[in-house]
Residue frames as qw, qx, qy, qz and C-alpha x, y, z in Angstrom:
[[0.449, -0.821, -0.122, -0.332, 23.67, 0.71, 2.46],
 [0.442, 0.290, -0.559, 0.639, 26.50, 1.57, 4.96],
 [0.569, -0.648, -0.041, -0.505, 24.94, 1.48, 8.21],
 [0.550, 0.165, -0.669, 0.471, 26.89, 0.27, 11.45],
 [0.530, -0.736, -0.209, -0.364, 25.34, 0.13, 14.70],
 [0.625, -0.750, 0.071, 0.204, 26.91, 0.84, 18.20],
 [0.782, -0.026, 0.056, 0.621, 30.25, 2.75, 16.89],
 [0.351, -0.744, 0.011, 0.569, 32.25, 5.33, 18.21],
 [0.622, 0.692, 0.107, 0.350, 33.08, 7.70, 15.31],
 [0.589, -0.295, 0.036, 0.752, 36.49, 9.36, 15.54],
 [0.130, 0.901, 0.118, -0.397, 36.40, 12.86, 14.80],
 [0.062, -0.475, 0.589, 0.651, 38.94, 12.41, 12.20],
 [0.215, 0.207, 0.890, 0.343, 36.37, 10.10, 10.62],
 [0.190, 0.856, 0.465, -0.124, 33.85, 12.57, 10.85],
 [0.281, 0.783, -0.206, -0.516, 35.62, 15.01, 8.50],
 [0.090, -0.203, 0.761, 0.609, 36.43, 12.74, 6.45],
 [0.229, 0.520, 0.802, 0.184, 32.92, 12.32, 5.59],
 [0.095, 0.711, 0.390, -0.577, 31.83, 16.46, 5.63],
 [0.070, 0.396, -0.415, -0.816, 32.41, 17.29, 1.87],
 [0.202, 0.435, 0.867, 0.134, 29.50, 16.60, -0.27],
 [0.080, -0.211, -0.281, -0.933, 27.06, 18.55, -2.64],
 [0.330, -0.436, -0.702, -0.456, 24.07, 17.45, -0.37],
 [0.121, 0.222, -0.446, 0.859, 22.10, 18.84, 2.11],
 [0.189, -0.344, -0.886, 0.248, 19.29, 18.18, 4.50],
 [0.179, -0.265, -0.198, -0.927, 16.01, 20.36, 4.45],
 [0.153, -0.373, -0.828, 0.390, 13.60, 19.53, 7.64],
 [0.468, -0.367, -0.261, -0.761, 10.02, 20.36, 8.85],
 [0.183, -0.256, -0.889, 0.332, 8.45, 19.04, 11.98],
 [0.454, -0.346, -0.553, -0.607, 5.39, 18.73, 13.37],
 [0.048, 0.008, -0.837, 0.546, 4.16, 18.18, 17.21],
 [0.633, -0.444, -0.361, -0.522, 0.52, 17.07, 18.72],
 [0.057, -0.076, 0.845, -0.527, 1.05, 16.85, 22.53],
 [0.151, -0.392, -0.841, 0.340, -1.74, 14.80, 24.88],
 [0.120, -0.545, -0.022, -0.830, -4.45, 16.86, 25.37],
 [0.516, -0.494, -0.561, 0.418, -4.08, 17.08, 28.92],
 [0.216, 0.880, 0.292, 0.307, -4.55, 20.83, 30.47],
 [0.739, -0.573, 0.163, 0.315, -2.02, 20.02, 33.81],
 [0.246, -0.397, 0.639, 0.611, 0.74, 19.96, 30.44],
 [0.362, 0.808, 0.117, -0.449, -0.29, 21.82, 27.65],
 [0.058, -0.724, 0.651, 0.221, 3.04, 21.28, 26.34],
 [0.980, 0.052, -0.191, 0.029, 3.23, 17.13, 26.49],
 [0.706, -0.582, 0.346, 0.210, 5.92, 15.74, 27.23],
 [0.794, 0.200, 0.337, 0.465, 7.89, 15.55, 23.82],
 [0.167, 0.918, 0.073, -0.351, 10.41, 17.65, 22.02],
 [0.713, 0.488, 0.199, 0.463, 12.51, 18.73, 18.82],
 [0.265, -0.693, 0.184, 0.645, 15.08, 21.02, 17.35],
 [0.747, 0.491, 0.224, 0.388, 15.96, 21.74, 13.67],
 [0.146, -0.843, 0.149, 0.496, 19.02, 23.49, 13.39],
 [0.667, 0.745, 0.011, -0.019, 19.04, 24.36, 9.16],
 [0.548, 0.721, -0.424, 0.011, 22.31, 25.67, 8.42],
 [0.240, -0.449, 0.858, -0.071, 24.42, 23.05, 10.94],
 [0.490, 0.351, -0.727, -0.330, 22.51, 20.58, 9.47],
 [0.121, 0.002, -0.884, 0.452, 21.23, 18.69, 12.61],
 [0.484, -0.415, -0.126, -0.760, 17.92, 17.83, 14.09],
 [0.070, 0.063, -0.847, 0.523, 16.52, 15.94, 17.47],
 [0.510, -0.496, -0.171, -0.681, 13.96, 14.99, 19.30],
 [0.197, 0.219, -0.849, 0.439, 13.48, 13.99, 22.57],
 [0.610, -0.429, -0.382, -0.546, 10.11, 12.36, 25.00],
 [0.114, -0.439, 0.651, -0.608, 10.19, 13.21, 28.27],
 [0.299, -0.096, -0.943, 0.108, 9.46, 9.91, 30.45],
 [0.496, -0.506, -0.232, -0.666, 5.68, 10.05, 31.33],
 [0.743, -0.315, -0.588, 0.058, 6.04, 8.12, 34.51],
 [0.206, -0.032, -0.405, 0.890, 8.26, 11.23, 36.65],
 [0.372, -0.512, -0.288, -0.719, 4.05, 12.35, 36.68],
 [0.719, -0.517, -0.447, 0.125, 3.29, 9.96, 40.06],
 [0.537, -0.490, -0.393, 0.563, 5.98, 11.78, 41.54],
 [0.020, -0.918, -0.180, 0.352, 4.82, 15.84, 40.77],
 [0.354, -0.540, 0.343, 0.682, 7.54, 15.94, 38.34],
 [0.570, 0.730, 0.024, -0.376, 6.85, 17.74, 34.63],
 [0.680, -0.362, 0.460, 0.442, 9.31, 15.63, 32.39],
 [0.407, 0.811, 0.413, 0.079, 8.38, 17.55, 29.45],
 [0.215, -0.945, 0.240, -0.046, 9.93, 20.33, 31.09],
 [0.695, -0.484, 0.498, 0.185, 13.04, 18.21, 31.35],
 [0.705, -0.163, 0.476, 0.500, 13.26, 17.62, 27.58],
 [0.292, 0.927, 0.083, 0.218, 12.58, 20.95, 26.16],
 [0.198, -0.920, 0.296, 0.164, 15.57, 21.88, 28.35],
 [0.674, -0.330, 0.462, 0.472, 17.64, 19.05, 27.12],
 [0.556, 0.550, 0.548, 0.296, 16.36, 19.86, 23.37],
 [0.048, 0.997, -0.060, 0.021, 17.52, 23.66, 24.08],
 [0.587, -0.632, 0.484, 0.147, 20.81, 22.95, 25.52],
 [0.697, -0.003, 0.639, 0.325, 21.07, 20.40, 22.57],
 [0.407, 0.898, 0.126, 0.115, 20.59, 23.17, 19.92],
 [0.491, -0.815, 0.166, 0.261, 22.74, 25.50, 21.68],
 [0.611, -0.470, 0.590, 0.238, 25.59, 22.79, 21.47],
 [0.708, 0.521, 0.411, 0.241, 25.01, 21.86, 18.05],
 [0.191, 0.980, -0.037, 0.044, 25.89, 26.06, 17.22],
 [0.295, -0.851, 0.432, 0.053, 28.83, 26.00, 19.13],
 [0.854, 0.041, 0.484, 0.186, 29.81, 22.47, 17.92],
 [0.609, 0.644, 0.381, 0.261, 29.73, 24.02, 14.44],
 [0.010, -0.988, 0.071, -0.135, 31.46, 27.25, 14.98],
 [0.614, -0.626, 0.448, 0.173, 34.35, 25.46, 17.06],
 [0.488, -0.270, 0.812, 0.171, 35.06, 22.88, 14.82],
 [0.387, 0.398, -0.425, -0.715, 33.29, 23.02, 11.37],
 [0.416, -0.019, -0.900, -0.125, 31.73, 19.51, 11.58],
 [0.503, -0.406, 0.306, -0.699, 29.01, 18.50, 14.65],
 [0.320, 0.074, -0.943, 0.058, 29.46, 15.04, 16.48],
 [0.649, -0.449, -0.419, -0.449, 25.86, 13.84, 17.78],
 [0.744, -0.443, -0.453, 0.212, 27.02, 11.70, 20.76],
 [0.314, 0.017, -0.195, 0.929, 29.35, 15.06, 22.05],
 [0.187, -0.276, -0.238, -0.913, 26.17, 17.19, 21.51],
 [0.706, -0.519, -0.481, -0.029, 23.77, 14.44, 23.88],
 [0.610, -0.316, -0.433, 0.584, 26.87, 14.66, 26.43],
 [0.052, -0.248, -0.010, -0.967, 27.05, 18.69, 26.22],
 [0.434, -0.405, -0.066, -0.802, 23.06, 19.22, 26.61],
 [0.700, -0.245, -0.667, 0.067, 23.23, 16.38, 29.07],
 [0.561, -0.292, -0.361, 0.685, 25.66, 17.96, 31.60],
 [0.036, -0.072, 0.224, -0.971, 23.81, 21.42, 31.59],
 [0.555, -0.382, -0.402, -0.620, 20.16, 20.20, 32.03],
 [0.015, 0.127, -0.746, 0.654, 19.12, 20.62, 35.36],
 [0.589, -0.148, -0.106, -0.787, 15.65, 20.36, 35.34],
 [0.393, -0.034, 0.916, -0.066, 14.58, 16.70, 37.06],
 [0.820, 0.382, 0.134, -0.405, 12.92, 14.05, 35.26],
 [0.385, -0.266, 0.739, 0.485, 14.62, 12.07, 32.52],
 [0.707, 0.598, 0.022, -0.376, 13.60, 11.61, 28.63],
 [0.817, 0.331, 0.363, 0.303, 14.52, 9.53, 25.40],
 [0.164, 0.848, -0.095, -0.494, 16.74, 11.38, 22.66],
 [0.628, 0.227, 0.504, 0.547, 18.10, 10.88, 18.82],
 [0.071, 0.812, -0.326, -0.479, 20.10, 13.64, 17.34],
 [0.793, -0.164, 0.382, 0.445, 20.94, 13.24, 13.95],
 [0.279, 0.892, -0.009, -0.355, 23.08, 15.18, 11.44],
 [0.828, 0.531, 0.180, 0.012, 24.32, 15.47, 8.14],
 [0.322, -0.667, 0.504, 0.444, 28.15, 15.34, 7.13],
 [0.272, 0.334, -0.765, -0.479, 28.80, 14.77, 3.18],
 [0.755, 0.143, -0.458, -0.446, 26.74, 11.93, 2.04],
 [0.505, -0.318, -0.780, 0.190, 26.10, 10.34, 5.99],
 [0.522, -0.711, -0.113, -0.458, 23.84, 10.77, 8.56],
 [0.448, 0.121, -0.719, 0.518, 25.40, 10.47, 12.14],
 [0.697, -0.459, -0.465, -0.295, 23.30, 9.46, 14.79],
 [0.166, 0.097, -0.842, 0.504, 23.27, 9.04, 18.40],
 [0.683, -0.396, -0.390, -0.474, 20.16, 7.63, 19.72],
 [0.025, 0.052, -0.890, 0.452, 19.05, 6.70, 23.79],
 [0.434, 0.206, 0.416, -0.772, 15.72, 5.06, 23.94],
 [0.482, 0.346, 0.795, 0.121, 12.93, 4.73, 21.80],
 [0.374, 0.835, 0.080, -0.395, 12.44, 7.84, 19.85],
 [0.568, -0.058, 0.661, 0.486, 14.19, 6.81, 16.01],
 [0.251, 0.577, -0.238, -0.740, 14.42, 7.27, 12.59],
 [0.719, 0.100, 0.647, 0.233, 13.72, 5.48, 9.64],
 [0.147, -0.457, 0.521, 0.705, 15.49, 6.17, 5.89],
 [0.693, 0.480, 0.528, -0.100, 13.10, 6.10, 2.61],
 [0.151, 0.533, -0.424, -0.717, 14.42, 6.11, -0.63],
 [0.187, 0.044, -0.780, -0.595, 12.62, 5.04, -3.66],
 [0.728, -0.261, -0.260, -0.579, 9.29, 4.53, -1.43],
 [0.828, -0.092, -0.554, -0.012, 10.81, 2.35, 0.33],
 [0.560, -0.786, 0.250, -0.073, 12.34, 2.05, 4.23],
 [0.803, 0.372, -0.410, 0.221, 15.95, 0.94, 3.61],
 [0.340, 0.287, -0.615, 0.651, 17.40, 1.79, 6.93],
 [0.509, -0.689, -0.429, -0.286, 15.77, 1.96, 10.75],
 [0.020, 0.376, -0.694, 0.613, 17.75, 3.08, 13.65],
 [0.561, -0.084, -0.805, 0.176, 17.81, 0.56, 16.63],
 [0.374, -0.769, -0.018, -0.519, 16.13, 1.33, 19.76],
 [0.294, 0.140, -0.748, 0.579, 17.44, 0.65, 23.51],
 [0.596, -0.475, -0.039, -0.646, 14.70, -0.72, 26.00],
 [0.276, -0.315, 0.837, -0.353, 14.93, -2.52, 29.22],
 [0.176, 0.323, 0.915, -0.165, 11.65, -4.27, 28.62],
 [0.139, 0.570, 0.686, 0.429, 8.62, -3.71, 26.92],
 [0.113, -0.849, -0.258, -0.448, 7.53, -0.41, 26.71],
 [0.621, -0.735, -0.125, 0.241, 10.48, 0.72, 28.95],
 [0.539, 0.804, -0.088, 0.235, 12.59, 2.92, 27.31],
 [0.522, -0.193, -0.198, 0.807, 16.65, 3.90, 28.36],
 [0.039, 0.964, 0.171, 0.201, 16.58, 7.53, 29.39],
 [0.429, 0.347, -0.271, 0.789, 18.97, 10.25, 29.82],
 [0.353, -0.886, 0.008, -0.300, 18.44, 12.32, 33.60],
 [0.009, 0.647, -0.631, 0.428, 20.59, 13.06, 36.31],
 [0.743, -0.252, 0.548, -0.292, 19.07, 9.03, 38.26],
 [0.920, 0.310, 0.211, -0.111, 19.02, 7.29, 35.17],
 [0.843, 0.095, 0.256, 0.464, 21.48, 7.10, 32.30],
 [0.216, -0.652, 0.276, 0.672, 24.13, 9.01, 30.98],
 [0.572, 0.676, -0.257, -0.386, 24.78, 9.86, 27.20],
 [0.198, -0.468, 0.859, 0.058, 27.48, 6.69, 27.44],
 [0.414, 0.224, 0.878, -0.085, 25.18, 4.03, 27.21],
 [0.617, 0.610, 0.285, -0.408, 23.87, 5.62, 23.92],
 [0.771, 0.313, 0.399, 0.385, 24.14, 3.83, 20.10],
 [0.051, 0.807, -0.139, -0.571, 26.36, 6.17, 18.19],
 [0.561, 0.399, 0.660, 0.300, 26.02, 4.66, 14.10],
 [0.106, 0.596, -0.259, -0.752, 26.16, 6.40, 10.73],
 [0.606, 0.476, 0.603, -0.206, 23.82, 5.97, 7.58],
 [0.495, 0.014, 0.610, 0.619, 24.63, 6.54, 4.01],
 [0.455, 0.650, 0.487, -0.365, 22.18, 8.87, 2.08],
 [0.402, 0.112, 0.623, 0.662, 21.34, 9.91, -1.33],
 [0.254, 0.144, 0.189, -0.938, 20.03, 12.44, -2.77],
 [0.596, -0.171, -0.555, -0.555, 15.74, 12.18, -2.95],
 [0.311, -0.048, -0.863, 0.396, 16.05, 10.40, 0.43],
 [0.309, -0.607, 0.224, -0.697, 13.82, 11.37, 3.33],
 [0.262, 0.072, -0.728, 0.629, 14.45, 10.97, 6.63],
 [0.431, -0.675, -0.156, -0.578, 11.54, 10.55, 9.38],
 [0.208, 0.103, -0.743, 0.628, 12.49, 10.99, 12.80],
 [0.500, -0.559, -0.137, -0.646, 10.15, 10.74, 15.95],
 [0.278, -0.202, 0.824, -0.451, 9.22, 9.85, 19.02],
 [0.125, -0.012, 0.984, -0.127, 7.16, 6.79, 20.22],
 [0.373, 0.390, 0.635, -0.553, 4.11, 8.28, 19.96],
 [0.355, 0.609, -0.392, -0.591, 4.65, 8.26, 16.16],
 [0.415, 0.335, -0.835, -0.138, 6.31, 4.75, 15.61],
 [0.267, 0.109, 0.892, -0.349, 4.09, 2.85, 18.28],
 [0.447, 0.469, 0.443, -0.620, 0.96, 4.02, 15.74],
 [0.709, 0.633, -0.026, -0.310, 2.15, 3.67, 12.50],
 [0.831, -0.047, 0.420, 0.362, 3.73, 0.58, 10.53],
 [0.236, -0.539, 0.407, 0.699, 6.31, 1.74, 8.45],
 [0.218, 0.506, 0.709, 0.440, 4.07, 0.49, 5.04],
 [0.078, 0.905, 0.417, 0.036, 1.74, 2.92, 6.02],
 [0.056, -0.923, -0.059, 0.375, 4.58, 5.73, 6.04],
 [0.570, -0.081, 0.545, 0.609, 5.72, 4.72, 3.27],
 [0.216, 0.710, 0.662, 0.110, 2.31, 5.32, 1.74],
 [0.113, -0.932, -0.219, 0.264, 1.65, 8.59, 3.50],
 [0.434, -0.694, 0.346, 0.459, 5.15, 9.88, 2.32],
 [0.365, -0.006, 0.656, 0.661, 5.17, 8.84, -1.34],
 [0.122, 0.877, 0.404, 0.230, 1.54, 10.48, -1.99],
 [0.199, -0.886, -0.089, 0.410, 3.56, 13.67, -0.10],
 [0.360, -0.421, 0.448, 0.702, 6.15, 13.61, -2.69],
 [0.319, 0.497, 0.635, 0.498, 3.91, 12.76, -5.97],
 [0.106, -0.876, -0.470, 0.001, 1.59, 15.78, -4.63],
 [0.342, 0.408, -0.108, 0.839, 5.10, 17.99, -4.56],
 [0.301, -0.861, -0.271, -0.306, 3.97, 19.38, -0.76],
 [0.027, -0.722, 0.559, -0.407, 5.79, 21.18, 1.82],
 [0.521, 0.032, -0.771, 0.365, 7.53, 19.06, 3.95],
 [0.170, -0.012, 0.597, -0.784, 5.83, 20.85, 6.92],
 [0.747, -0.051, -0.049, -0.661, 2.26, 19.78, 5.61],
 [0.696, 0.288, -0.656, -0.040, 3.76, 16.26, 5.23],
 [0.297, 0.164, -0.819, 0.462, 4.69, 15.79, 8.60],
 [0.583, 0.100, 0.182, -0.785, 1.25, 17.32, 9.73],
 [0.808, 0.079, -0.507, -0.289, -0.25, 14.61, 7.22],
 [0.528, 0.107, -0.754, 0.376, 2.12, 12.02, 9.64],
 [0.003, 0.053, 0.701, -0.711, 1.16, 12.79, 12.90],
 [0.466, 0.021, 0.074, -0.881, -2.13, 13.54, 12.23],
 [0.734, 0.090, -0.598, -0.308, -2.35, 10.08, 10.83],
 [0.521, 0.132, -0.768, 0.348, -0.74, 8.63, 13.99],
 [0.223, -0.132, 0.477, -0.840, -3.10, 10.87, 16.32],
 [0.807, 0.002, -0.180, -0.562, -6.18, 9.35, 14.57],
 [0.735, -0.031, -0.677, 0.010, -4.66, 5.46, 15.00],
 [0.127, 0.202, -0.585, 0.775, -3.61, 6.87, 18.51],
 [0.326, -0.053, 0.393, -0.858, -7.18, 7.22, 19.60],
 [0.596, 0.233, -0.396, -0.658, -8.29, 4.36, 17.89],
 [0.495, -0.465, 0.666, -0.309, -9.31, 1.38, 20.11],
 [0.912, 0.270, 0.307, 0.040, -9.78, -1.18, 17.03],
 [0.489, 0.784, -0.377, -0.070, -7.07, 0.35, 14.91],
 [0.913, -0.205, 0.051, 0.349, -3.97, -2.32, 14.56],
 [0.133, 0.823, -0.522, 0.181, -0.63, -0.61, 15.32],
 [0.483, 0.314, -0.677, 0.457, 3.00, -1.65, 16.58],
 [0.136, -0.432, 0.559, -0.695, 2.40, -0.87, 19.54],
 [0.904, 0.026, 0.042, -0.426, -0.96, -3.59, 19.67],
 [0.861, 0.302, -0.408, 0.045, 1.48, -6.44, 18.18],
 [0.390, 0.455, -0.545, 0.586, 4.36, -5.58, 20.57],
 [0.457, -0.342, 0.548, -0.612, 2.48, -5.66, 23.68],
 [0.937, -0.061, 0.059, -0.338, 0.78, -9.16, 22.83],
 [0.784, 0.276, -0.401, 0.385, 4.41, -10.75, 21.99],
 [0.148, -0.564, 0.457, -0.672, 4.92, -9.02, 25.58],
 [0.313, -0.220, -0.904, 0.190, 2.49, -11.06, 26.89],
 [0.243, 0.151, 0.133, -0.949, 0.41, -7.86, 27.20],
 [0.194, 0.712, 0.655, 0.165, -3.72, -7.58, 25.82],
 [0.011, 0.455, -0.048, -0.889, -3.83, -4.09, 24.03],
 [0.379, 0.613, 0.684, -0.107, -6.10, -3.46, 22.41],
 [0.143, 0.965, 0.218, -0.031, -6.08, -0.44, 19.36],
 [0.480, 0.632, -0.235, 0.561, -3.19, 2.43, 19.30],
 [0.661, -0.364, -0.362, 0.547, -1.29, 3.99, 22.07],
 [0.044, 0.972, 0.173, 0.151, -2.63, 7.48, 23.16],
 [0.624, -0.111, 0.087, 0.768, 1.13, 9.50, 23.02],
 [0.184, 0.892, 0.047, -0.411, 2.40, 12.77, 22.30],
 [0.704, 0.340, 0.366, 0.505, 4.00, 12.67, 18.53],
 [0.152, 0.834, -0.183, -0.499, 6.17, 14.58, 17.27],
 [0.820, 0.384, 0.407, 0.119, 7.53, 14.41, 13.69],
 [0.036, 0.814, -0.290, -0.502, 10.20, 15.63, 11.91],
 [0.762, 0.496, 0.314, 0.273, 10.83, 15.11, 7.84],
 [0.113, -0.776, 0.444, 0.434, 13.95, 15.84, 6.04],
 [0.675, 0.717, 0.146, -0.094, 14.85, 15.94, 2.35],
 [0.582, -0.439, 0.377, 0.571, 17.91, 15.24, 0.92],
 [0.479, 0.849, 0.203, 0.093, 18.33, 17.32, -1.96],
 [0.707, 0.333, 0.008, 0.624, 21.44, 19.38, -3.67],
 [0.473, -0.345, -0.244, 0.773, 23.31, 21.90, -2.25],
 [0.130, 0.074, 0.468, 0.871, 21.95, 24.07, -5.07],
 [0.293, -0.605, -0.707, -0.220, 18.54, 23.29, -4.40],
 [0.085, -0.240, 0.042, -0.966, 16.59, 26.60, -3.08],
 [0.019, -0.477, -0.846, 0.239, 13.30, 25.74, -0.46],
 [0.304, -0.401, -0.130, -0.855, 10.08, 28.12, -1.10]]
């Protein structure tokens, strides 16, 4: 496993890594809060297929006390970060993550602030930039062989990107090895505070024996993480992590989840 946290990739190292017969096939999923104030939630995603990139991002629920919709803040950063991804790809035939944060950073004007982890595929590695908690984690053979690192001040205090808070600087910028058969789940908190990574192993190796779409799969995932989400005996991460806080939680941690699965598979390979 080649994995290397907090490092600056030189763009000359990212083409050397962009030739490769594999190629990344995604699906996501999203269950926001049901709140009716924000219909929406507060979390969001991109998949952009042929560059080869996806994201997500969870807008910081706390800009609510002061009338502010941070939802609304990271759909714009998650647009902006599409966008930039296109143009990335067009310019320059290759798309650096932590350039693509700083891009949809410096045109999102909307207040508020949110989490974000962009990552995309160059020859046979994932490249990452991640601020926050919202991660990925790498299964191959059934197993998790790889997690991206999160970045919190303190329990249940994520870094965020807004125009008060942080900048795209102060985010991990790492690269991950894959193979083909991998998959790749990304999400936000309201995914990985609810479900241990056994159980998506589980959920994720019945999705592959059963040969289903990768969009029902992630459905299957969140849906699993809404049910532990509303569950005030169920034991999640989030339950363990608040008592090694010095917290009492009880149960899961009601969240909006979003989910996004991705398939490494051959270049040849044809999705129905």
């Amino acid at each position: 496993m080649d994995c290397s946290g907090s490092t600056i990739l030189s763009v000359q190292e990212i083409v050397s890594c962009t030739v490769s017969n594999l190629m990344m096939i995604s699906a996501a999923f999203y269950i926001p809060k049901n709140n009716p104030l924000k219909p929406l939630g507060d979390d969001a995603h991109f998949i952009c297929e042929l560059e080869q990139t996806i994201g997500v991002a969870d807008g910081v629920g706390g800009w609510d006390k002061k009338g502010i919709d941070a939802g609304i803040y990271a759909r714009e950063l998650m647009s902006n970060a599409a966008d930039s991804v296109k143009d990335e790809k067009k310019k320059n035939g290759f798309v650096i993550p932590k350039r693509v944060l700083w891009n949809a950073f410096l045109k999102t004007e909307e207040k508020g602030s949110s989490t974000a982890c962009i990552i995309s595929l160059k020859g046979e590695f994932l490249h990452c930039a991640n601020v926050g908690d919202s991660k990925f984690v790498l299964i191959r053979d059934g197993k998790v062989v790889f997690r991206s690192p999160v970045q919190t001040v303190r329990f249940n205090r994520p870094y965020q990107l807004g125009r008060i808070s942080k900048t795209p600087s102060i985010a991990e910028d790492f690269k991950c090895k894959v193979e083909e058969g991998d998959v790749i789940v990304l999400g936000t908190d309201g995914l990985f505070d609810n479900v241990y990574e056994k159980t998506l192993e589980a959920i994720v190796n019945r999705g592959l024996l059963q040969d289903i779409k990768l969009k029902r799969l992630a459905s299957r995932i969140a849906n699993f993480a809404r049910m532990q989400a509303e569950d005030p005996c169920a034991r999640t991460p989030f339950q363990r992590d608040s008592r090694r806080a010095g917290f009492q939680h009880n149960g899961g941690k009601y969240d909006d989840i979003t989910v996004v699965v991705a398939l490494i598979r051959p270049r040849k390979f044809v999705f129905v």
